[in-house]
Each structure stands twice: as structure tokens, then as C-alpha cells.
C-alpha positions as CSV (number, residue, x, y, z in Angstrom):
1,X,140.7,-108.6,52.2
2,X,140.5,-106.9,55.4
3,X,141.6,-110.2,56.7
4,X,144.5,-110.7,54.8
5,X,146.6,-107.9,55.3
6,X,145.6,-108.3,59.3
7,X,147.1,-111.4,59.2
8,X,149.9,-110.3,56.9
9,X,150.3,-107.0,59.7
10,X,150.6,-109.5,62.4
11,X,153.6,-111.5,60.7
12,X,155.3,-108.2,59.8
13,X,155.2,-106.9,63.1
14,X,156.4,-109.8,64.9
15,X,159.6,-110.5,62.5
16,X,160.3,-107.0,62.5
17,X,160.5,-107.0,66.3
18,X,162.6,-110.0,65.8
19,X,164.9,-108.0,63.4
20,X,165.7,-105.0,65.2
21,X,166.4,-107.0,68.0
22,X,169.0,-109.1,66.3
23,X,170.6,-106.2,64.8
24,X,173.8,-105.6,66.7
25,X,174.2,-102.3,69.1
26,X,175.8,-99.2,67.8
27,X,176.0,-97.5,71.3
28,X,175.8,-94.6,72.6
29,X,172.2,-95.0,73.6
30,X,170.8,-96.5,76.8
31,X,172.8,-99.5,76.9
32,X,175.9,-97.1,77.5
33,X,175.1,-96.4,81.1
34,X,174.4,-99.6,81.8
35,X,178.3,-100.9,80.6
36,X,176.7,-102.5,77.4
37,X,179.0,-100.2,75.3
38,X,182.3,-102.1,76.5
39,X,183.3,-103.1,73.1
40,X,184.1,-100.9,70.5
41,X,183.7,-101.8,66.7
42,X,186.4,-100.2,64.7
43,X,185.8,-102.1,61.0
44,X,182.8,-101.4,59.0
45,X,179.8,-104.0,58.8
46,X,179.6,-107.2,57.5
47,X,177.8,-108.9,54.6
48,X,176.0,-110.1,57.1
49,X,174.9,-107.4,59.0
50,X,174.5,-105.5,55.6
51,X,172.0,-108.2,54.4
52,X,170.2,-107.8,58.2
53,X,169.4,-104.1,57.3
54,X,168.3,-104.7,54.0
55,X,166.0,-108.0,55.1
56,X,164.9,-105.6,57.9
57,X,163.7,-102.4,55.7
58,X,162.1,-104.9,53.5
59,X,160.1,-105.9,56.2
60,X,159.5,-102.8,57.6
61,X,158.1,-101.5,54.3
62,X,156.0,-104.6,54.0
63,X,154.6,-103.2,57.7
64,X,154.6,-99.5,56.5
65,X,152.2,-100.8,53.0
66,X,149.5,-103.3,55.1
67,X,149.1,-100.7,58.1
68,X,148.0,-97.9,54.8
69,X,145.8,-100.9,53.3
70,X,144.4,-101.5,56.6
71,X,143.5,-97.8,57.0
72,X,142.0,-97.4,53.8
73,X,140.3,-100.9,53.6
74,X,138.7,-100.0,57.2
75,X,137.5,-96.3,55.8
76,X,136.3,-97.5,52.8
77,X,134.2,-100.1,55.0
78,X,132.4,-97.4,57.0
């Protein structure tokens, strides 16, 4: 079991990095003083970005559950 949500940690972690970094920037962070904010989007998101976020919190609750399991399966197993 311990085993399983390991391997199922590993996964979520590396899509999830994967994720964020496909998400577009919203500025006004650290790519600002670097000129990365140069373009400004004025129109909301698209379907596509709205299904990125929602594919991204699924994954990132998915992370949130196995790191709990993994806690408690490795407490448990003391």
C-alpha cells in the first residue's frame, strides 16, 4: 500500500510541476522585472485555459490526498 500511493505521489508531483508550468503568466510577479510582462491580456480566459486549472486542481488534490495517506500509512507503520 505504502508502495502504491509512493508511486502514485511521484506521478502527481511530476504532472503537477508540468501543469503549473504550462499555465500561462498573469504578471506582476518576478517575471515583470525581467520584461516578461510585455504583453498585456485584456479578454478573460479560454476554455482552454479554464480546463488547464481545473485538470491542474484535480491533480493537485490527487497530490494533497497521497501525501495525507503517505503520513498516516507511515505512522501507522511505526
Amino acid at each position: 500500500m505504502i508502495l502504491t500511493f509512493s508511486i502514485v505521489l511521484a506521478i502527481s508531483s511530476v504532472l503537477l510541476i508540468l501543469l503549473v508550468l504550462m499555465h500561462k503568466g498573469r504578471g506582476g510577479g518576478l517575471s515583470d522585472m525581467f520584461g516578461g510582462g510585455v504583453s498585456s491580456s485584456l479578454g478573460g480566459s479560454s476554455v482552454a485555459e479554464r480546463n488547464l486549472d481545473r485538470i491542474t486542481v484535480g491533480i493537485a488534490v490527487i497530490w494533497i490526498v497521497s501525501v495525507f495517506a503517505l503520513g498516516l500509512l507511515l505512522k501507522a507503520a511505526n
